[in-house]
C-alpha positions in Angstrom: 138.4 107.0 95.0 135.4 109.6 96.8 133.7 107.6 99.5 130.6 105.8 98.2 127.4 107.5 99.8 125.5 105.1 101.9 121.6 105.9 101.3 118.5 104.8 103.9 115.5 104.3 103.1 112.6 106.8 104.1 110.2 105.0 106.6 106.5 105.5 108.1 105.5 105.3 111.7 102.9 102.1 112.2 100.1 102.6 114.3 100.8 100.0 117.5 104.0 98.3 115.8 107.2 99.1 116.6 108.2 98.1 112.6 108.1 101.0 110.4 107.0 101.4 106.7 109.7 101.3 103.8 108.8 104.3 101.4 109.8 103.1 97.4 107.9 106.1 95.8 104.9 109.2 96.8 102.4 109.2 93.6 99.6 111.9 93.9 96.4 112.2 91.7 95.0 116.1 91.6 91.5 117.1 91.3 89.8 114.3 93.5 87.1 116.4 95.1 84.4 118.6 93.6 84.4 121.1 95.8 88.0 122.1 95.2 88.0 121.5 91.7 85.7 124.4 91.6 87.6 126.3 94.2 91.0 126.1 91.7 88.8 127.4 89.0 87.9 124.0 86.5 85.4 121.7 85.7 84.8 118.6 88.2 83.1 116.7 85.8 84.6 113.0 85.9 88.1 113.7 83.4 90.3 110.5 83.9 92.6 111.1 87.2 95.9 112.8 86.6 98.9 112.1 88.6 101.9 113.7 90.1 105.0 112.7 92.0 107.1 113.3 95.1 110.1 112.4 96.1 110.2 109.5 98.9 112.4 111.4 101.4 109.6 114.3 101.1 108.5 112.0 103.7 107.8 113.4 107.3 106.0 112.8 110.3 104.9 114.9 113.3 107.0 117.6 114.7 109.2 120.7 113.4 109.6 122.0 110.1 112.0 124.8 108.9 109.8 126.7 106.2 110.3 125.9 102.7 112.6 128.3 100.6 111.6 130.2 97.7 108.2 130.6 98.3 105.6 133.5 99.4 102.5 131.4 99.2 102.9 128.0 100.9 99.4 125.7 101.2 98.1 123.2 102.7 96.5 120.3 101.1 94.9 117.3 103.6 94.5 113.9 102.1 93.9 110.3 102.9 97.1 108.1 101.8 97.1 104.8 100.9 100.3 102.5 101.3 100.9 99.2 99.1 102.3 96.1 99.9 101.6 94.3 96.8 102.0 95.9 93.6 101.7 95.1 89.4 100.8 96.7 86.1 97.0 97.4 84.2 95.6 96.6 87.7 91.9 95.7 87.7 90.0 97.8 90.2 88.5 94.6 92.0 91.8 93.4 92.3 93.2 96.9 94.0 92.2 96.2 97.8 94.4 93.2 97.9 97.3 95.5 97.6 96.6 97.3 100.3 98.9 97.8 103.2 97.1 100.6 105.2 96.0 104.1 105.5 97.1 107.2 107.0 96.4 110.7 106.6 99.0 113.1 105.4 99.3 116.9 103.8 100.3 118.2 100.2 102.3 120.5 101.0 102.1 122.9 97.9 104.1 126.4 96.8 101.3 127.5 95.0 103.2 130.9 93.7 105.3 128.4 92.0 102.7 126.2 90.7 101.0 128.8 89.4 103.8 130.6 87.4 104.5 126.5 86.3 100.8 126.4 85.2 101.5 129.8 83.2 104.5 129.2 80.9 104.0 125.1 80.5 106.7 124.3 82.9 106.9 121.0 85.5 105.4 121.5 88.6 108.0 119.4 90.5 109.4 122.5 92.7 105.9 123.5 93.6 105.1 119.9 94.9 108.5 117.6 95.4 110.5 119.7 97.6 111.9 119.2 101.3 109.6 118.0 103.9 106.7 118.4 101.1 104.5 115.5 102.1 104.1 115.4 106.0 101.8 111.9 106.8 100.7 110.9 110.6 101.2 106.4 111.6 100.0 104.1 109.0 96.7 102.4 110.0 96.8 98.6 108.7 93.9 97.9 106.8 91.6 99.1 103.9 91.0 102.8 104.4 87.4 103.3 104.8 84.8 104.2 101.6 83.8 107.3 103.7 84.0 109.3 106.8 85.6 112.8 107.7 88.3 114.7 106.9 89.7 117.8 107.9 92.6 120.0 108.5 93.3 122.7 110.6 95.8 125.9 111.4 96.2 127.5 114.9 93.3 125.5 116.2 90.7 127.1 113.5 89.5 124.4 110.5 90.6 125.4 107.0 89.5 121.9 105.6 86.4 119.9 106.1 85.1 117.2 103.9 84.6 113.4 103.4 85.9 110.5 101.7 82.9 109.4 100.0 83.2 112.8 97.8 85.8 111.4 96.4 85.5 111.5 92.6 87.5 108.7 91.9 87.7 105.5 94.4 91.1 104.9 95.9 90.4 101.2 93.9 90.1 103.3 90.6 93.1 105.5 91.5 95.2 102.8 91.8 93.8 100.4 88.9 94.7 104.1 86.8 97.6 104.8 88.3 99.0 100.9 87.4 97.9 101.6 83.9 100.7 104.2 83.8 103.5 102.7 86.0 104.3 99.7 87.6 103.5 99.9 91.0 105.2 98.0 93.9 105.7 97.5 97.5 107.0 100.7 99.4 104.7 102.9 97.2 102.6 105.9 98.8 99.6 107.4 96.8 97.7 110.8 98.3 94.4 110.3 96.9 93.2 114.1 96.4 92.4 117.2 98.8 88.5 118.9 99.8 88.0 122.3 98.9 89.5 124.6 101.7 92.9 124.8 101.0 94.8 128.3 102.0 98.3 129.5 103.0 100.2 128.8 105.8 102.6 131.8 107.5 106.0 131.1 109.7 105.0 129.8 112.8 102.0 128.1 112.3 100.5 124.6 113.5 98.7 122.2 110.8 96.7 119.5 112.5 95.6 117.1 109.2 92.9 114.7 110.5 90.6 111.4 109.6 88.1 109.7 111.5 89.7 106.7 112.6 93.7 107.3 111.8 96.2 109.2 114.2 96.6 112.9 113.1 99.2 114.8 111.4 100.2 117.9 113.3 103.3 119.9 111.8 104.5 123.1 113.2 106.4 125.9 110.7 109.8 127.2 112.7 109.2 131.4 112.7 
């Protein structure tokens, strides 16, 4: 009989604990912000949120990345992420906050050539968004992530990304009370709550700094 694989779970870094942060699943909700709704060429009017998925060993923190295969134009996304420790179904929005573990902020990493020619003929979009190393996130902050303050992202030192939470179309209490309406969520799981306009390529070799006032940054660098 082949030897049965033995699996570990993917973890998050704490802020000040030396415990780390059991990953169960990554959801995503596109089209958060108005800015880059226009800047992806739709209407921002308020549509209910959509969602998308990554795997939960997408899951990376600070340091080296090869560069992700098949791809000519990679992006960067930045995002505040909320982490649950409490979970259910048809969540009400007022009940939302009480499943909150903490915050963090983290980077959609995005082959947009590959999005784009999934967007064209109908396909998934799951190799444009679910791939290796595809969701980078800095230390979880306990708490309730805050209703507004900045957030930003960077490349080589230069700001690509600057925005702030309170644009946010939909609150990360209605994201989660839609998201619940669609799946059961549970302990372990990750949401990225939606990107500000600015997003662009990255090249070989570059640094991403992803930032938000009040959480430890995300800084990833791209092996040449």
């Amino acid at each position: 009989m082949p030897t049965v694989p033995q699996l570990h779970v993917p973890t998050l870094a704490i802020s000040g604990s030396e415990q780390r942060f059991p990953v169960r699943r990554i959801y995503c909700v596109g089209r958060n912000y108005a800015d880059h709704v226009r800047e992806m060429g739709n209407d921002p009017s308020r549509d209910p949120p959509f969602f998308f998925s990554k795997p939960a060993d997408a899951v990376v923190g600070s340091g080296r990345l090869p560069f992700p295969s098949r791809t000519a134009e990679l992006h960067h996304e930045v995002e505040l992420v909320v982490a649950l420790h409490g979970g259910g179904i048809n969540v009400a929005a007022a009940d939302a906050a009480a499943m909150i573990f903490g915050h963090a902020v983290g980077i959609d990493l995005t082959r947009r050539d590959l999005q784009a020619e999934a967007k064209k003929t109908g396909r998934p979009w799951d190799m444009a968004k679910g791939f290796d190393h595809s969701a980078p996130i800095g230390p979880l902050r306990p708490g309730i992530p805050p209703a507004g303050g900045s957030i930003s992202l960077s490349v080589n030192g230069q700001v690509r990304q600057r925005g702030n939470l309170e644009e946010m179309i939909w609150s990360v209490a209605e994201i989660i009370a839609a998201l619940s309406g669609f799946v059961r969520l549970a302990p372990g799981d990750l949401i990225f709550t939606g990107t500000p306009a600015g997003v662009g390529p990255i090249e070989r070799g570059d640094t991403v700094r992803g930032m938000i006032a009040g959480t430890e940054s995300i800084e990833i660098t791209f092996e040449e």
